[in-house]
Legacy VTK file of the C-alpha trace (Angstrom):
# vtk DataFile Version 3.0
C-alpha trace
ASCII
DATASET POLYDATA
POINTS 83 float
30.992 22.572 -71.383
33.320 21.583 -74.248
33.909 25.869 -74.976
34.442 26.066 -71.023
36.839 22.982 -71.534
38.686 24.936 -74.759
39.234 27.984 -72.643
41.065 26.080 -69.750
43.410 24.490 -71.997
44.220 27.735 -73.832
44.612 29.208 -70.476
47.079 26.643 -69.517
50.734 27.065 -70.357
53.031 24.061 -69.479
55.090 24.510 -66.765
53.997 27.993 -66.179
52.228 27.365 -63.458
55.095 28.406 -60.676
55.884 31.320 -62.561
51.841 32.189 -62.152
51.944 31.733 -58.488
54.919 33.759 -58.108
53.719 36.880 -59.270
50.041 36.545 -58.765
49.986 38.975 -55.606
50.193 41.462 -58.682
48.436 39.953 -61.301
45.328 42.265 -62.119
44.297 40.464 -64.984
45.663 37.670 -67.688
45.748 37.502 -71.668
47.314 34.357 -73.269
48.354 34.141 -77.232
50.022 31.115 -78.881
51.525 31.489 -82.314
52.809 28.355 -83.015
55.691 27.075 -80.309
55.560 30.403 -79.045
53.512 31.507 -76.013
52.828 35.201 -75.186
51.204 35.735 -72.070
50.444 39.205 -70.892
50.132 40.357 -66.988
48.823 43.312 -66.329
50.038 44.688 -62.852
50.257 48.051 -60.987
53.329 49.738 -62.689
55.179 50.810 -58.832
55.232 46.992 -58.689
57.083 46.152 -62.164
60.790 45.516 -60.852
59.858 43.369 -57.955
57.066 41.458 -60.440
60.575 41.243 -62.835
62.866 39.595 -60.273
60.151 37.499 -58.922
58.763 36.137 -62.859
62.401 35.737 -63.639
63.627 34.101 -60.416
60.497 31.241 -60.705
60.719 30.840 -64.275
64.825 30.240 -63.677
63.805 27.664 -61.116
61.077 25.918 -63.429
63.905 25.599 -66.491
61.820 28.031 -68.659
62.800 30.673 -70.688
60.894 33.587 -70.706
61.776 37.241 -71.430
59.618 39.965 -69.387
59.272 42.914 -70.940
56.918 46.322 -70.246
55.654 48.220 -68.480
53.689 49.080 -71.826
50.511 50.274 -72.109
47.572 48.271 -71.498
47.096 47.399 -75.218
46.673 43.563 -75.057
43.553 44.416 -72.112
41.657 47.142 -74.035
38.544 46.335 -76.162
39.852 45.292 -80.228
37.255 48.095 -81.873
LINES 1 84
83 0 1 2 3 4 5 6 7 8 9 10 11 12 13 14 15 16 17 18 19 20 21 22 23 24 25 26 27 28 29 30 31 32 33 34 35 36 37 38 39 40 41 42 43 44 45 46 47 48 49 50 51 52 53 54 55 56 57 58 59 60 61 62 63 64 65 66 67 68 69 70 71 72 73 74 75 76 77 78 79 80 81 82
């Protein structure tokens, strides 16, 4: 339970949570790293997709008073096995 409980909470990034929703008809799959303040989280979505996934991330994140910077499409890097 409590490493269940630790993987929630490093899941969850404040007031990201509109931003999620917004662009989750794309999402394919998630990746979440914190470095101090700093919060990087990774979406991996079908590239045709990218510019309407931009406008729609930047358009909710606007509305939630975050700031965010979207970047990509990049290779799938941060979803590929670390060998």
């Amino acid at each position: 339970q409590n490493r269940a409980d630790a993987a929630a909470r490093d899941r969850d990034v404040a007031g990201f949570g509109a931003v999620g929703e917004a662009v989750g008809r794309w999402l394919r799959d998630e990746r979440i790293e914190r470095s101090g303040p700093i919060v990087t989280v990774y979406h991996l979505i079908p590239r045709r997709s990218a510019e309407a996934y931009r406008r729609a991330a930047t358009r909710a994140a606007a509305a939630a008073g975050l700031r965010i910077i979207v970047t990509g499409p990049y290779p799938a890097y941060a979803f590929a096995d670390n060998w």
